[in-house]
C-alpha positions in Angstrom: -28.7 13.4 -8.2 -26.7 10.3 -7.9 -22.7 11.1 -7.7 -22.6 8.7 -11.3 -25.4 11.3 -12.8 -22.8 14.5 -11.4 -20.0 13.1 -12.8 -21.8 12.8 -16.2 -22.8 15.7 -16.2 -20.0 17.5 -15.3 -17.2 16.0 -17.9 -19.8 16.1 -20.8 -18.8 20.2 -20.7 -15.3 19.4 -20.6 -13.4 19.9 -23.8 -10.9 17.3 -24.1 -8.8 19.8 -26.5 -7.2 18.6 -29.6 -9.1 17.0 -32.3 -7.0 13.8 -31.5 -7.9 13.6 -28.0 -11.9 14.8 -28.8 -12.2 11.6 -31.8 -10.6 9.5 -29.1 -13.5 10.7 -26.5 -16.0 9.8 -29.3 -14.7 7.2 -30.2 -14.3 5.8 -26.5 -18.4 6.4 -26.0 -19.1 4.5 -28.7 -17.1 1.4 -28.1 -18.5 1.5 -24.8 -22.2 1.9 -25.5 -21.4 -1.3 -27.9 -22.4 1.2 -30.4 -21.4 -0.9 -33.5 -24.1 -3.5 -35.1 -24.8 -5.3 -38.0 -28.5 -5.0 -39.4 -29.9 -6.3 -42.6 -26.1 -6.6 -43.9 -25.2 -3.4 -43.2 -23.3 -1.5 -40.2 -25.0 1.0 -38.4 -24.3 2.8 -35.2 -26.4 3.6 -32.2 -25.6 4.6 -29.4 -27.3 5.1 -26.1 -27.0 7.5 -23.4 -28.4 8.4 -20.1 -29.4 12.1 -20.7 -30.2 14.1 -23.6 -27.2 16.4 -23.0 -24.8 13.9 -23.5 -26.6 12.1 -26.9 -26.8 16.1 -28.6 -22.8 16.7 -27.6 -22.2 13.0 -28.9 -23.9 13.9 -32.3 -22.5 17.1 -32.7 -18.9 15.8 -32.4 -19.6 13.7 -34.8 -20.9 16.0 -37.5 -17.9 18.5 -36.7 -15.1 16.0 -36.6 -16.5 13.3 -39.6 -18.6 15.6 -41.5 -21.7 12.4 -40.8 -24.6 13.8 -39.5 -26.4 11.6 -36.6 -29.7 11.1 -36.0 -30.6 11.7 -32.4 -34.1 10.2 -30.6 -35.6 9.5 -27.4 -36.5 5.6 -25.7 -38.6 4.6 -22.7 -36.8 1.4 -22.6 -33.1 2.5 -21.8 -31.3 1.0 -18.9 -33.4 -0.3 -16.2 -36.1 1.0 -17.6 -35.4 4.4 -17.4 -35.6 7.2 -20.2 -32.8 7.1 -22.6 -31.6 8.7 -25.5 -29.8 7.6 -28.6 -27.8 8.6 -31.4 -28.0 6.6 -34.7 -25.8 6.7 -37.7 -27.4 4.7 -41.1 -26.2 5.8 -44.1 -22.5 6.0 -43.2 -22.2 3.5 -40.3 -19.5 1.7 -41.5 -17.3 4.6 -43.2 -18.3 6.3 -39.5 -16.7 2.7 -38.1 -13.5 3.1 -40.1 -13.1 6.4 -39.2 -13.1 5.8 -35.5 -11.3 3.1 -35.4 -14.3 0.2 -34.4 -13.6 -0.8 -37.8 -10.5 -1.8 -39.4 -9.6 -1.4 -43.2 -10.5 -5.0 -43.9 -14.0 -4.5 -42.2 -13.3 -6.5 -39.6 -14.5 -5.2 -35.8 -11.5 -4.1 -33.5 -13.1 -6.1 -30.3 -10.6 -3.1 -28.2 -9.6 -0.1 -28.8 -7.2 1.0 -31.5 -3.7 1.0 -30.9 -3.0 4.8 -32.1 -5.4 5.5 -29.0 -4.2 3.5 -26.3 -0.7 4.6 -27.1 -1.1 8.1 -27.0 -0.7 11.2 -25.5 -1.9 12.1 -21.6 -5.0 14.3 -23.2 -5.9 11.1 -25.5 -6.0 8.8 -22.4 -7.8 10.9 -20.2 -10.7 11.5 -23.2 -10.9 7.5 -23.5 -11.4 7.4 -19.9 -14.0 10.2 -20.2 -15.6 8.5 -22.8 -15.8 5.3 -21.3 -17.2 6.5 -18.0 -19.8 8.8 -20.0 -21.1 5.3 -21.5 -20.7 2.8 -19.1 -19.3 4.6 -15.8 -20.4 4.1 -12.1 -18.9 6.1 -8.9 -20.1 4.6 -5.4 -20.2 6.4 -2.2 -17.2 6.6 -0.2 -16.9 3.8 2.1 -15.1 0.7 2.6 -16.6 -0.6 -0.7 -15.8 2.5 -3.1 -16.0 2.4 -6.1 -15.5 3.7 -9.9 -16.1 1.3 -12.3 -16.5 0.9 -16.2 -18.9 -1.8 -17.6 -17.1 -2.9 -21.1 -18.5 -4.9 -23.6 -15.9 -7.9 -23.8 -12.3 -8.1 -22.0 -10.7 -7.1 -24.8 -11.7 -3.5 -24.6 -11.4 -4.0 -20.9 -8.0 -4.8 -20.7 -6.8 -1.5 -23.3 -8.5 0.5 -20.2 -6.6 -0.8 -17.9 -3.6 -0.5 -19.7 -4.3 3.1 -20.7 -5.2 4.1 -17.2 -1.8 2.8 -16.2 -0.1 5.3 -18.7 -1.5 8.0 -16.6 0.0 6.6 -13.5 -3.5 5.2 -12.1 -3.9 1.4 -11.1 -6.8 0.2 -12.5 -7.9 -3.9 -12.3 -10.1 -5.7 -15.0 -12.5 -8.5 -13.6 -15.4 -10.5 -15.0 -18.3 -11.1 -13.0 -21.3 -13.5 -14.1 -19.7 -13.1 -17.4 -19.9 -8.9 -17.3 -16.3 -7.4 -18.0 -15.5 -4.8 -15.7 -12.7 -2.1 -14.8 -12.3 -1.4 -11.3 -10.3 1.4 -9.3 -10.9 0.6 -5.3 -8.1 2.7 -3.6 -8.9 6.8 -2.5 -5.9 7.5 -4.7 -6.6 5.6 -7.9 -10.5 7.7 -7.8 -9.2 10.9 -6.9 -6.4 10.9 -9.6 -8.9 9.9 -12.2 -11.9 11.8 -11.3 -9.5 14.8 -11.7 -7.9 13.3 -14.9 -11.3 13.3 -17.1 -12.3 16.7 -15.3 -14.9 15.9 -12.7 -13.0 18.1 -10.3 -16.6 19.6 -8.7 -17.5 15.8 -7.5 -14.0 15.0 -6.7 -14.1 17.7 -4.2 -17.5 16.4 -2.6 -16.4 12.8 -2.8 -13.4 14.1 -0.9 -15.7 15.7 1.5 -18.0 12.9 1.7 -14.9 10.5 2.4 -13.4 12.7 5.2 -16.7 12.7 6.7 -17.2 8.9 7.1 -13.8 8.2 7.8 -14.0 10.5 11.0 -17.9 10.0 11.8 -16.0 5.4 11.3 -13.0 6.4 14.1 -15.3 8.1 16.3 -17.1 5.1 16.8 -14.3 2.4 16.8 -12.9 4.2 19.5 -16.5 4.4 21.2 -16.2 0.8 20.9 -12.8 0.3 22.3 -13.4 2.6 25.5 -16.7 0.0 26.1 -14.7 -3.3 25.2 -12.0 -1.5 28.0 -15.2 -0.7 30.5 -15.9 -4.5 30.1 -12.4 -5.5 30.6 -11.8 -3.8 33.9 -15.3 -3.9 35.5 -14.4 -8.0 34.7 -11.3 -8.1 36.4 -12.0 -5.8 39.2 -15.2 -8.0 40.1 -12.1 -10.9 39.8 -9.6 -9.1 42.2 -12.3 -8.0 44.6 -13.8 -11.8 44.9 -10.5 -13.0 45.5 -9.7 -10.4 47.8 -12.4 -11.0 50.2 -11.6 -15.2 50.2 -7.9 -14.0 50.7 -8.7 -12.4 54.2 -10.7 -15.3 54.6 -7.8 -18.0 54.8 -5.0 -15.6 56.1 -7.4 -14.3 59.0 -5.1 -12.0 60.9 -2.0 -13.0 59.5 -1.7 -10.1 56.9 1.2 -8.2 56.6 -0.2 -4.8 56.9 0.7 -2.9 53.7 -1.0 -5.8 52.0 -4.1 -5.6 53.9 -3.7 -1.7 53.1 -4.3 -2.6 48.9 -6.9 -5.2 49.9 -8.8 -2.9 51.7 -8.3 -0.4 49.3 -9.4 -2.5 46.3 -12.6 -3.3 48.1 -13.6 -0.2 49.1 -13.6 1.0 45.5 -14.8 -1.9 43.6 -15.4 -0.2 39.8 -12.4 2.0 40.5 -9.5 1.0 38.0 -5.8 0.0 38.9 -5.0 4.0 38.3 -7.6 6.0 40.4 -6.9 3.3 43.4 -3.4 4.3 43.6 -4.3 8.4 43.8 -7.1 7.3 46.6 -4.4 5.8 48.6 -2.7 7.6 51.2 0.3 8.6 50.4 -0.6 8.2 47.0 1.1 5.2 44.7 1.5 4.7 41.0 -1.0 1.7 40.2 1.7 -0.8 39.5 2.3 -0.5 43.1 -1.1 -0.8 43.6 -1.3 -4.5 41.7 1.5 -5.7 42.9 0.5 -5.3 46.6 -2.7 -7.1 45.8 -0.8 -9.7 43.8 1.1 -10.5 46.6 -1.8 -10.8 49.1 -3.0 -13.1 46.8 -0.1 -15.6 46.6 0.4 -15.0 50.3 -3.4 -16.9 50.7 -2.7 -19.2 47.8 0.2 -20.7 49.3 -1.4 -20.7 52.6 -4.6 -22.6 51.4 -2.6 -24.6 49.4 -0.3 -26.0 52.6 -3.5 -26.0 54.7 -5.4 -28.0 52.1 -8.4 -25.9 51.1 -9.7 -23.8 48.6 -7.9 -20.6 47.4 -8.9 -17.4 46.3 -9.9 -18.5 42.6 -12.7 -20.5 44.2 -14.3 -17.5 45.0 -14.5 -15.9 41.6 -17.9 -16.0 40.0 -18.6 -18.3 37.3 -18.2 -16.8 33.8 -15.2 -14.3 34.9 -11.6 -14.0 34.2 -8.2 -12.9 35.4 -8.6 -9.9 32.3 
């Protein structure tokens, strides 16, 4: 089961508690499942859901809090194809409209969501975000694009969620894309606090999981990567220092001062042996700046040297394609 499908399932048993907050959660599903139509001059209301679980709890608030009784049926040709299941209202769609607010008292559609709602108490903004994710909610997997979004049906209604979600202390951002209003929460925080505002406190703690996992199973290998890219580095320069090691003995011949000689010799003798381990080989030991600095020295000895006798120095010797890294 998708994390979306566990989140469903697990806020639709959640009682949002007052009869305030519960007409806000219905009320919330069916602004977001576009619920409200007009049909041979009459309003009706439909809406459809993604389980059979959800449409029953749907009709059932309904009857209990508006005394309208819903008729509730079964389509093949729900979302994507999939099985879905609605819940109509007829008879009494537009007193049902009124009622919840779709509708104000001159009949005309509230293209949002009503003011008493988006202004109210914690409990009444957590059941419109319940309700709207019920309807029209995705979660993602945790990851660098995570996700929980709300689909809305125009940017009216899309911009009331984000102002509602910001009364409970969670940033929320509406976008349109391709000409689909959405309402996005991208940061760990923002989908934690709200999972655990509308009551999907089992996923949260999974997604949590999940998350952790990744994010340890994503450092693991960045830091595999930056010990390689380091391998790489140093086997680079010490192919570098050795080539211009060897031409360094070359031009100075005998005329090596002898604790330079020491760190050539050394550096040659252990090629793929960094700056560090060179420096506890010597003997006595020496810390690896000593180490460098030695065979820097050698080097600008023969540089010099080349340079006054007029011949190649010690970089002419490195191979093509390396660096001083």
């Amino acid at each position: 089961m998708s994390l979306t499908a566990q989140v469903k399932q697990e806020i639709a048993g959640v009682s949002p508690g007052t009869n305030q907050a519960r007409a806000a959660q219905v009320t919330s599903i069916l602004r977001f499942t576009g619920a409200l139509q007009m049909i041979s001059h009459r309003y009706i209301i439909e809406a459809e859901l993604e389980s059979e679980e959800l449409a029953l709890r749907l009709g059932r608030e309904i009857g209990a809090l508006y005394g309208v009784r819903a008729r509730l049926g079964r389509s093949s040709a729900g979302k994507q194809g999939h099985t879905s299941y609605f819940v109509r209202v007829i008879e009494q769609g537009d007193t049902l409209a009124r009622q919840t607010g779709l509708m104000d008292g001159r009949n005309r559609i509230v293209r949002g969501l009503p003011n008493r709602l988006t202004l109210g108490t914690a409990d009444i903004l957590a059941a419109i975000w319940r309700g709207a994710f019920i309807a029209a909610g995705t979660l993602s997997d945790p990851g660098r694009s995570a996700s929980l979004e709300i689909t809305c049906p125009n940017r009216e209604t899309a911009m009331a969620l984000v102002g509602s979600a910001g009364r409970l202390g969670i940033t929320a951002k509406a976008r349109e894309v391709r000409g689909v209003n959405r309402v996005v929460l991208r940061e760990v925080e923002a989908i934690n606090a709200m999972l655990g505002t509308i009551g999907a406190k089992q996923v949260l703690t999974e997604w949590e999981k999940l998350r952790q996992r990744r994010e340890t199973r994503a450092t693991a290998n960045r830091l595999v990567n930056f010990d390689d890219a380091n391998l790489r580095r140093s086997a680079r320069a010490a192919v570098t220092a050795c080539a211009r090691v060897e031409r360094a003995f070359e031009i100075l011949g005998d005329d090596v001062p002898e604790h330079l000689r020491y760190a050539g010799e050394l550096r040659l003798q252990y090629r793929e042996a960094s700056l560090d381990e060179l420096g506890q080989r010597a003997d006595p030991p020496m810390t690896k700046d000593a180490v460098a600095g030695r065979v820097r020295r050698l080097l600008s000895l023969a540089d010099r040297s080349a340079s006054d006798r007029g011949i190649p120095g010690t970089m002419e010797s490195v191979p093509e394609g390396e660096d001083l890294d």
